[in-house]
N, C-alpha and C positions, 0 to 999 in steps of 0.2 A: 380369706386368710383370717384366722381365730384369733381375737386378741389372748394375751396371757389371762389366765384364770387366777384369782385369790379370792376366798370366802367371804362375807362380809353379809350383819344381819340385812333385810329385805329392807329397811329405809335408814337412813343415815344423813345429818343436814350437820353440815360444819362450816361454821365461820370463822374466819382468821383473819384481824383487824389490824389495819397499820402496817409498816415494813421500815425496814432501815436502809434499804435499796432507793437512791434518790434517782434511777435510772430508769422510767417505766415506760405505760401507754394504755390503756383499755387490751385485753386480749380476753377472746370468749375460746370454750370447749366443750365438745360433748362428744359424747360416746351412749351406744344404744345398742342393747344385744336384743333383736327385736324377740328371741324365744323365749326371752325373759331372765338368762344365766344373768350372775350377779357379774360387771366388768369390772375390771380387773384394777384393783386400788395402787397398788405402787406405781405402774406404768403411768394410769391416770394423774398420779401426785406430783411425777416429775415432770409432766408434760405441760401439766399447769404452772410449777415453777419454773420450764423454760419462757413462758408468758412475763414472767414477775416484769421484767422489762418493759413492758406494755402498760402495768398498772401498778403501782408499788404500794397506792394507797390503803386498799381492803385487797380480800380473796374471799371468796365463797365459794363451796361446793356443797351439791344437792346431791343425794346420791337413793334411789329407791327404785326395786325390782324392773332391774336390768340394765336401768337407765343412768347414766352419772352427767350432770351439768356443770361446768366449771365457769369463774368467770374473777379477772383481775384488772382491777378497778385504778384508775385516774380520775380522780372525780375533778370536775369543772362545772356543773350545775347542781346544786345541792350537796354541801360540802356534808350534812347530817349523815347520818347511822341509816336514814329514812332511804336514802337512796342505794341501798344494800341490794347485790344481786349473788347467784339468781332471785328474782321477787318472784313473790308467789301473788295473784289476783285476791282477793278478799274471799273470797269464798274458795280458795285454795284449788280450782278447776285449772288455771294455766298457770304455770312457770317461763319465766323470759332471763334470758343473760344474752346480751346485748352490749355491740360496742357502736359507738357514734354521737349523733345530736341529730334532733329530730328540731328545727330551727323553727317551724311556725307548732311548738305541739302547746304554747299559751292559746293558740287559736283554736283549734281542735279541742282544746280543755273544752269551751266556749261549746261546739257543738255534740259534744259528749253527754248521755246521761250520766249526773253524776253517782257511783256507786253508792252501794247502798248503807255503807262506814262511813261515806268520806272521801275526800281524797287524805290521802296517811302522808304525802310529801308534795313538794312541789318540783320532781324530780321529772324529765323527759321520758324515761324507763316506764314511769306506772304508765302515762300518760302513752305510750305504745301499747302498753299490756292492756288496756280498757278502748283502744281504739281496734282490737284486733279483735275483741269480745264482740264489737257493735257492727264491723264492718268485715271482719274472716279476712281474705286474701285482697279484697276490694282497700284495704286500708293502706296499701301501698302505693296506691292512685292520690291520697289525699298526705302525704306524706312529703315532706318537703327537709330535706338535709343528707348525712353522709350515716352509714348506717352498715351494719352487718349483725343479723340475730337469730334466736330459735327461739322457738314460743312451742311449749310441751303442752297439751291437752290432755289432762290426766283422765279426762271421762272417756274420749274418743281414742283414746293410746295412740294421738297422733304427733309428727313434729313438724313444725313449719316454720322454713330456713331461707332467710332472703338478702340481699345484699343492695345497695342504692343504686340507682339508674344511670351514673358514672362509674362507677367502683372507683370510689375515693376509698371506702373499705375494703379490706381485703377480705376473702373468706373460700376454705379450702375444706374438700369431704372425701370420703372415701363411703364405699359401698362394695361389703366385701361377703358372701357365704352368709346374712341373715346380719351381719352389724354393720352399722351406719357410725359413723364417727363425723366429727367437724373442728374445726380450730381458723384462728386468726393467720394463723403460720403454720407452712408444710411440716419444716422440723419438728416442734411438737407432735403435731398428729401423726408424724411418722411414727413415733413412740408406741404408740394405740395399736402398730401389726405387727403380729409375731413374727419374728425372722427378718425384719424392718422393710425395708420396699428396694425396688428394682429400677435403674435408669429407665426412662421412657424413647427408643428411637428416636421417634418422632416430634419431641419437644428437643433433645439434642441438637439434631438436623436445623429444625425451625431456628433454635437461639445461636447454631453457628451461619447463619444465613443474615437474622434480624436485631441479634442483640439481644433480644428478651423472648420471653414466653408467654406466647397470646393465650387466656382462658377460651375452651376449658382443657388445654394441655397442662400438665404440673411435670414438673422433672421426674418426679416420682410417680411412674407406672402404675402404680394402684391410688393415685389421689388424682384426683381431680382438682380445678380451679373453677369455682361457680362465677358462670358471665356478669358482668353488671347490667343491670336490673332485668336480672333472674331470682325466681324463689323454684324451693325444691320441699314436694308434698312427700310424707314419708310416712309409709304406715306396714302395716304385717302385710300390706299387698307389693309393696317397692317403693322406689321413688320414681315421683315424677315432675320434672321440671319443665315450668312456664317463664315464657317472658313476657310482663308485665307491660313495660313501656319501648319505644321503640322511637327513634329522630328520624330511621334512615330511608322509609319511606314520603318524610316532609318533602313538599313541593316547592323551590324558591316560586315567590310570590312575582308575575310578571306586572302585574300592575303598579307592583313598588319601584318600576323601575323610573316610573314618571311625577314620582312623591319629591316635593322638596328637599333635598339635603339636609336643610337647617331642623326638617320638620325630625326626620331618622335619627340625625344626634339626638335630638331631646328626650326621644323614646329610649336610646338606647342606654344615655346618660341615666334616665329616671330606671332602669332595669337595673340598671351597675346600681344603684344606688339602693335599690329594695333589697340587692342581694346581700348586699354588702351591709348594708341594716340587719337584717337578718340574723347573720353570723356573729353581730356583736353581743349574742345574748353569752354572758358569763360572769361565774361570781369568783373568781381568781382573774390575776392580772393578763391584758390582751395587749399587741403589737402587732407590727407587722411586718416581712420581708419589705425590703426596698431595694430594687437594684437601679439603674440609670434608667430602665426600660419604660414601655408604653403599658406593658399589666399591674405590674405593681404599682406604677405611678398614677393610674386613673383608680386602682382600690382604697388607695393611700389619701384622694381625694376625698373620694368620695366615705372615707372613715370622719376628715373634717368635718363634711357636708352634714354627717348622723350627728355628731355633738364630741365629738373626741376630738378635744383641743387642740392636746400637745399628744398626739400618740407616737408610741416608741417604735422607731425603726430599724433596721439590723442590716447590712452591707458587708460581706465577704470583699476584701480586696488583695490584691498583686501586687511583689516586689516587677512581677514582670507586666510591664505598660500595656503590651497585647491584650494580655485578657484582667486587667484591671479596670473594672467597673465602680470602682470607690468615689472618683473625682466626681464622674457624673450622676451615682447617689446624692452623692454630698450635696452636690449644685440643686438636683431634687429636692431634697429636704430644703434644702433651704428658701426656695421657691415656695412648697406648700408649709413652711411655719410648724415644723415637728422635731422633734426629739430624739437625734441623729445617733446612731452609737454604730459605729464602725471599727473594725479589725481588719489590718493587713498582716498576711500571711507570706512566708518566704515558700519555697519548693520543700524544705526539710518537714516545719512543720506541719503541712498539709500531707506528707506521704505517712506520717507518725499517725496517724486518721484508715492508714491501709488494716490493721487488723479490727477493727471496727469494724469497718466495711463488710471484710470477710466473715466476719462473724454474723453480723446482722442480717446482711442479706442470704438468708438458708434456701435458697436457689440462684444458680449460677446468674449474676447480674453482669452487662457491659456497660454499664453509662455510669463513664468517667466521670460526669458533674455531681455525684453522689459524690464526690470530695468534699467539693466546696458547700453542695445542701447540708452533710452534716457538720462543718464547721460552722455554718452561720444559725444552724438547731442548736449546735454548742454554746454558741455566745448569747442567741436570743435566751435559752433557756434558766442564763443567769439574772434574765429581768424581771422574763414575764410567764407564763403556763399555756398562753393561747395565741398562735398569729395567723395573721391573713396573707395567702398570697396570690399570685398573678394566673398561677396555672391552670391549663385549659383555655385562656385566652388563642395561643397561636392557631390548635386546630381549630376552633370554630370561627373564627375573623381570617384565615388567612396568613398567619404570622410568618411561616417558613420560608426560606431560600429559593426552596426546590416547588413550590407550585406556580411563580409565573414561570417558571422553567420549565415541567411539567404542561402549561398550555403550548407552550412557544412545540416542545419536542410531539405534540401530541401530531401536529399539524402531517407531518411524515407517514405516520401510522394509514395515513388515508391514499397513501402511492401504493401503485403497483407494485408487488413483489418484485420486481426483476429490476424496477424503479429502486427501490430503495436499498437492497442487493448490489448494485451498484455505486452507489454513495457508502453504504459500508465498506465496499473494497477498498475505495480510493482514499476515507479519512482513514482506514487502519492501519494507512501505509506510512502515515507519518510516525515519528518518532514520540512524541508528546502525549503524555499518559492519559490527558484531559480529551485528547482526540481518540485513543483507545476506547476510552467510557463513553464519549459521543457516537462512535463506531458498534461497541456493543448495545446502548441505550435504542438504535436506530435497528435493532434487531428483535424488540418485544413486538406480540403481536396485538396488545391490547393496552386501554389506557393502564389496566389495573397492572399485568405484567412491567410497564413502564416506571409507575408507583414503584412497586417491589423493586425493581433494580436501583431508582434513586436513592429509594430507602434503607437499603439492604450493606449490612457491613462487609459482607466480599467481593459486589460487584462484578468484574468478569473475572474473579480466580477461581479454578478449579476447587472445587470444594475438597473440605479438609481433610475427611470421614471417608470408610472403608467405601468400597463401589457395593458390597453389598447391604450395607445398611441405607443407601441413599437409593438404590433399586428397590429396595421393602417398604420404603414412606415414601408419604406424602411432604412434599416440602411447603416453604409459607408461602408461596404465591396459589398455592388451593385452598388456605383456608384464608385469605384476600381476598380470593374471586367466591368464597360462599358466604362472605360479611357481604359482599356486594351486593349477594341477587334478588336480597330487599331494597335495593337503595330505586328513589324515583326517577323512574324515567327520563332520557335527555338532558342529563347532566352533561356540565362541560367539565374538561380533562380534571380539569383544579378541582372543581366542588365533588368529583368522584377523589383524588387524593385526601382533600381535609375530612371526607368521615369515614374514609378508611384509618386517617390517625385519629379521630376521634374515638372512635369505635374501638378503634384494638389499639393504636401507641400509647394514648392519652393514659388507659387506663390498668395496662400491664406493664406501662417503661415509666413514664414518668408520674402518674398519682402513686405508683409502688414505692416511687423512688424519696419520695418525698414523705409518705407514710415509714416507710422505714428509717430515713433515717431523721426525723423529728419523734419518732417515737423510741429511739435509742438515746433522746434525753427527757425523757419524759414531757414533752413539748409535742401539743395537740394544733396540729395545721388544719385550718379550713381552707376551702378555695371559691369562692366566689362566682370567679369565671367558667364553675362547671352545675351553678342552679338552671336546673330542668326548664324554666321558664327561659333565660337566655338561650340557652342552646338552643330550643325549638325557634324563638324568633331568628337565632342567627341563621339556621335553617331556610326562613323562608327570604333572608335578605340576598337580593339579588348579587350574583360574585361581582360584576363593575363597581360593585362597593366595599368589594375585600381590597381586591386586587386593580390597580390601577397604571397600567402601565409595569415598569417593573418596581412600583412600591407595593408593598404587603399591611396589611391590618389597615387600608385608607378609612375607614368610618372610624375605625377605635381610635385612630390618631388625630382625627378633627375633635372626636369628646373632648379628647387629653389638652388641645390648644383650648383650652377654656381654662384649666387650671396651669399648663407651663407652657413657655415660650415657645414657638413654633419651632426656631432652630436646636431646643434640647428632643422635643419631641421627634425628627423629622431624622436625627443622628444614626448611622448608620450601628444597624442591630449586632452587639456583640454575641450573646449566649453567655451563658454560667461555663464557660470552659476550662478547661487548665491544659500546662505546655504539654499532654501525655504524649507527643510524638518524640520533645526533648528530653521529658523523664526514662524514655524504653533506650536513647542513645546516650544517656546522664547516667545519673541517680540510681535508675532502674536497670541497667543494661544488665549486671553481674546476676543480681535477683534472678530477675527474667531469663538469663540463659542459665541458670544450673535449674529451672525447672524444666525448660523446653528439652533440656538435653540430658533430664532425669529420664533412662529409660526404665525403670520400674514402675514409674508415674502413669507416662505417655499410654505405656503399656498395659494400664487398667481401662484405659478408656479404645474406642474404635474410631482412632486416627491416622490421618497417613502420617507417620512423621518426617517422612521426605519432604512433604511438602507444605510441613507447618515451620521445619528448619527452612526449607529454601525461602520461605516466604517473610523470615525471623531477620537471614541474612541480608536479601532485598532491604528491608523498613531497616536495617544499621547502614547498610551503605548509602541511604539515600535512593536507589535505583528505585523503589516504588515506596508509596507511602498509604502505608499497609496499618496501619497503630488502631486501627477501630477493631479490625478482625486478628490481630496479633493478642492485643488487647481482652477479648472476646474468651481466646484460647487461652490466656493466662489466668482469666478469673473462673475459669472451667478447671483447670489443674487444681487452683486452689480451695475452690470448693470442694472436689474428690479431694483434698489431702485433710482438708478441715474436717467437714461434715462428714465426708462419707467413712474415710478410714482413721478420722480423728490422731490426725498424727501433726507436726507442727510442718511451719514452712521453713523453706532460706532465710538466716538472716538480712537486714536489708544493709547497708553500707552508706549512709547516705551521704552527697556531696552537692555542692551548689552545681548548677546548669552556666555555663561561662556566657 
């Protein structure tokens, strides 16, 4: 598909400094007619100001025979003019525009010959741009932070396009008829194809199944989502994409099983603690998330540990006690000696956060806790420009619900068919919805198929979608069992779950989730608990150490007793959740049902609406409790009425939840 066409002389470099937009985040772009046609400038211009959000500080675009660079700027290390992108190398051979932080690139300074100018700034950027001159594709290996970028080789007319080994960065391409394009965000790069892009089946299917969209599916048919820690070589020959690094082959380590206890905290304590060192590099103000929890409360430590006094902490809390986490922030704070700044919220003002959402998120999202993440981006953003938080802890320590549940249900999987055939008859028979699920659970055939059902927002409902579109794709329990067929041998039920959410939840539901909406206040999130050296040791720590009985994260929680009381530590794990099963029967019901029962809506997409209604009616009566996959279909609606046909929604009505 041919972007749009407009003239424009053979090289072109425009800088545009400063904004009046206090809303941003780093956001890069490119576009490359590889026949050399000049791409097309208006499409380009807007697509970069749908970015402004991302960066509101600078803009820059490069723009020369064929090629156009975009990039909009948040600056956090080197507040100077110096750290201008796209940069060009001193001898004007590569260009880079780049979003991220490269956390050890003082050290890499160190082992860099130093160019033959200088260094011109003391910015992360150059400091990629001369590390990829010395080392090519190999400089990804010595690379330590969160990262998405393209590096143009003016001499070889090549581009090389990479993304960080978590995908804390996002980064989205397309490859279409001889152009290659790239962006931060699908909605911009949609911009870049003529005639704009097409639902993809198969990411449908997928995110009415899971909630989100695992890379490299995009909702968009002609984009792609590049994996994390994948790069993509791009020349007049194609592209072609490698991965780089890889956890899922890591062996747990058997000999660690007979290691001291005391000895394994220390290690792991001093790893939290270099990560966490790490991330403190910034020349604007830093904080951190804080909720009652075990992640944020051993990063929060360990921020003391580095030399941060009194650092500032931020706590989302509830009129409603269930899912109010503020108390036991608070207790937190005040246990580690920090600088407390907490907000509670009622049901009104957190749903007033709903067009936000939908805006921000430019593919269909379900995770509800993007509420309360950008509420508490909202508040931190009044303090400070940089915070630390917890995420990626749960998958690689063990943190969820559902993986001692997971070993306990795997144990079945090892009966006879006609064994376990029979146990599903008899629990199916009862009445009680939890026996249902235990009834269907006892029907996968493998640990991975068992994962999926756990994880999966419909469980055993019929799916939502035409019978013919779920007969032409592949659903996510196939591209589950092809993350898996790397993973090491003799894994037990758990440790195949945590790097299947490593792998693909971590990095398409919740780093998305938290990069978009910390980047919807111009508030840059790192995460600690997703540095490539942790992960790989959590990797080889044997699971009797995640998982213990039916407690979860047991190693990360004996760290945490070092710095707070064993009974805050030990407290039963809430989640960032909000009431959304009482909002869909509250607040949300009226909303919710003039879209469900919009049939010019319904009717753009390939839904059964029988049985997105029967399933709507179910979750109001109480007869099943349906609000994750109801939930699911309503942020589907909204995105087609938003994004795709750009038209507005229902008003909302809102009212307290009794």
């Amino acid at each position: 598909m041919r972007p749009r066409q407009v003239g424009l002389p053979a090289r072109h470099h425009i800088s545009v400094t400063g904004g009046g937009d206090n809303r941003t985040m780093c956001g890069i772009l490119g576009l490359w007619q590889l026949d050399g046609t000049t791409p097309p400038v208006e499409a380009f211009d807007e697509a970069l100001e749908r970015l402004k959000v991302r960066g509101p500080d600078d803009a820059g675009i490069l723009r020369e025979n064929g090629l156009s660079l975009g990039h909009r700027r948040l600056s956090i290390v080197d507040l100077s003019p110096a750290g201008h992108q796209p940069m060009e190398s001193f001898d004007r051979r590569y260009t880079i525009t780049y979003n991220g932080e490269i956390y050890n690139h003082a050290a890499l300074r160190r082992e860099l010959p130093t160019p033959l100018t200088g260094w011109r700034s003391s910015s992360d950027t150059e400091t990629l741009l001369e590390a990829y001159r010395a080392w090519g594709a190999g400089c990804l290996e010595r690379l330590n932070g969160m990262f998405a970028f393209a590096i143009w080789d003016r001499r070889e007319r090549t581009l090389f396009v990479a993304r960080d080994r978590l995908g804390v960065k996002p980064l989205y391409y397309f490859y279409e008829r001889g152009s290659f394009g790239f962006a931060s965000r699908p909605g911009p790069l949609s911009l870049l194809l003529e005639g704009g892009t097409d639902l993809d089946p198969e990411a449908l299917r997928v995110y009415l199944e899971i909630g989100y969209i695992p890379a490299p599916l995009c909702f968009h048919r002609q984009i792609r989502k590049l994996p994390a820690a994948h790069y993509l070589w791009v020349s007049a020959h194609g592209v072609r994409q490698v991965r780089y690094w890889d956890f899922r082959s890591i062996k747990p380590e058997p000999s660690w099983s007979s290691r001291r206890e005391g000895e394994l905290i220390e290690e792991l304590d001093t790893l939290v603690g270099d990560a966490v060192r790490a991330r403190l590099m910034s020349d604007v103000p830093l904080g951190a998330f804080l909720s009652g929890g075990v992640d944020s409360g051993l990063v929060v430590a360990a921020m003391k540990r580095a030399g941060i006094h009194h650092p500032k902490t931020f706590t989302i809390g509830f009129k409603e006690h269930a899912f109010d986490e503020g108390p036991a922030a608070a207790a937190a704070a005040m246990h580690l000696g920090v600088d407390h700044i907490h907000e509670t919220l009622d049901v009104n003002s957190l749903l007033e956060l709903l067009p936000t959402y939908i805006q921000e998120y430019d593919e269909p999202f379900a995770d509800p806790s993007a509420f309360p993440t950008l509420a508490v981006s909202r508040l931190a953003r009044r303090h400070v420009t940089v915070v630390l938080t917890g995420d990626g802890a749960d998958e690689i320590f063990g943190g969820y619900h559902y993986f001692p549940l997971i070993s306990r249900l795997s144990y079945p999987l090892r009966w006879r068919g006609d064994t376990r055939r029979m146990i599903q008859r008899l629990t199916g028979i009862f009445p009680w919805h939890r026996a249902k699920l235990f009834s269907a659970a006892l029907g996968s055939r493998s640990t991975v198929e068992l994962f999926h059902f756990l994880r999966s927002v419909g469980k055993d409902y019929p799916s939502l979608l035409d019978d013919d579109l779920v007969a032409s794709t592949a659903g996510s329990t196939t591209w589950f069992e092809q993350f898996a067929t790397a993973f090491a041998m003799d894994l037990r039920a758990s440790e195949v779950a945590m790097r299947l959410d490593a792998g693909l939840t971590l990095p398409d539901l919740f780093l998305q989730k938290v990069d978009v909406a910390t980047m919807a206040y111009s508030l840059e999130a790192r995460c600690p608990m997703t540095d490539y050296r942790l992960v790989e040791w959590a990797m080889r720590l044997p699971v009797e150490f995640k998982l213990k009985g039916r407690q979860t994260k047991y190693l990360l929680k004996q760290t945490l007793c070092r710095y707070l009381p064993a009974a805050h530590v030990h407290r039963r794990k809430m989640g960032f959740g909000v009431p959304l099963a009482r909002w869909l029967r509250g607040p949300l019901r009226m909303w919710a049902q003039q879209l469900i029962y919009d049939d010019t809506l319904m009717s753009r997409l390939p839904l059964r609406k029988d049985r997105v209604r029967q399933l709507y009616q179910q979750q109001l009566s109480g007869e099943r409790e349906a609000h994750p996959l109801i939930w699911s279909v309503l942020m589907l609606l909204c995105y087609d009425q938003v994004h795709r046909v750009r038209s507005s929604l229902p008003a909302m009505a809102y009212r307290e939840v009794a």
